[in-house]
C-alpha positions as CSV (number, residue, x, y, z in Angstrom):
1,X,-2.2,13.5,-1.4
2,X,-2.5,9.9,-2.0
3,X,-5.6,7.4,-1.7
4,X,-5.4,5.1,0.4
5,X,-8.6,2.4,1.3
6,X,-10.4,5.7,0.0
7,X,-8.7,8.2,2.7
8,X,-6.6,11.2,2.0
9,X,-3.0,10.6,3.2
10,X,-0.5,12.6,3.3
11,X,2.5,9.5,1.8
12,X,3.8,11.3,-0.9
13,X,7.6,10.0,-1.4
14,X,6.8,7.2,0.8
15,X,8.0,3.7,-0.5
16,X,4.5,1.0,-0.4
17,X,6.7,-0.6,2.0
18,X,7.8,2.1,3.9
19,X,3.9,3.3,4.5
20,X,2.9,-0.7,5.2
21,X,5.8,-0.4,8.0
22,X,4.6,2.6,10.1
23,X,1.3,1.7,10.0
24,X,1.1,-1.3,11.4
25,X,0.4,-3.5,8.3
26,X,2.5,-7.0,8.0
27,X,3.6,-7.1,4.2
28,X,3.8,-10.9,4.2
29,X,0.0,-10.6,5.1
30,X,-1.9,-8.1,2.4
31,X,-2.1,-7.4,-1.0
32,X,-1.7,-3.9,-2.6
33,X,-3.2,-2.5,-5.6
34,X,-1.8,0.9,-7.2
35,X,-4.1,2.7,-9.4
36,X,-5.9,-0.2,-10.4
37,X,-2.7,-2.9,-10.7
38,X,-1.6,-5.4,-8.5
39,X,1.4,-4.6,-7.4
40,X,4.0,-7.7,-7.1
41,X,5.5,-8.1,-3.1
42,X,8.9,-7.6,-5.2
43,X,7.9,-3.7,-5.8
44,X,7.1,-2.6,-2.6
45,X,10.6,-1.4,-1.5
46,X,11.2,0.4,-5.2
47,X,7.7,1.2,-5.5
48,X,7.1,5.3,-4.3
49,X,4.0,6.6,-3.8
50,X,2.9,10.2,-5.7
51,X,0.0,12.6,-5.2
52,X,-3.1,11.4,-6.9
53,X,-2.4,7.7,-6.6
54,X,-5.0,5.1,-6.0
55,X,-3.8,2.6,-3.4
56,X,-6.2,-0.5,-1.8
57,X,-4.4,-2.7,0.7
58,X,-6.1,-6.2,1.5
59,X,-5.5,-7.3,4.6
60,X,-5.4,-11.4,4.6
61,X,-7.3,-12.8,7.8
62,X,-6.8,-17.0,8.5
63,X,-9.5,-18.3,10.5
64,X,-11.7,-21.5,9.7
């Protein structure tokens, strides 16, 4: 299992990008940490996910 915002998921072997893709997040608009690092845009297609990781995903929201 990995961690996701603090949730169980079941993502194991999932590319960052491929898990941002099917559900629903646009990767030009968040920011992902992986077990406490902040993990560069570059590395989400190489980047797989194992059981036990820590993952937080920032959603950026514009408004004024």
């Amino acid at each position: 299992m990995v961690y996701i915002n603090g949730k169980e998921k079941d993502a194991a072997g999932q590319s960052i990008a491929q898990y941002l893709t099917e559900n629903g997040f646009d990767s030009k608009r968040v920011a992902v940490e992986r077990n406490g690092d902040i993990l560069p845009k570059s590395k989400y297609e190489s980047t797989i996910l194992h059981d036990g990781d820590q993952i937080e995903i920032v959603s950026f929201v514009g408004g004024g």
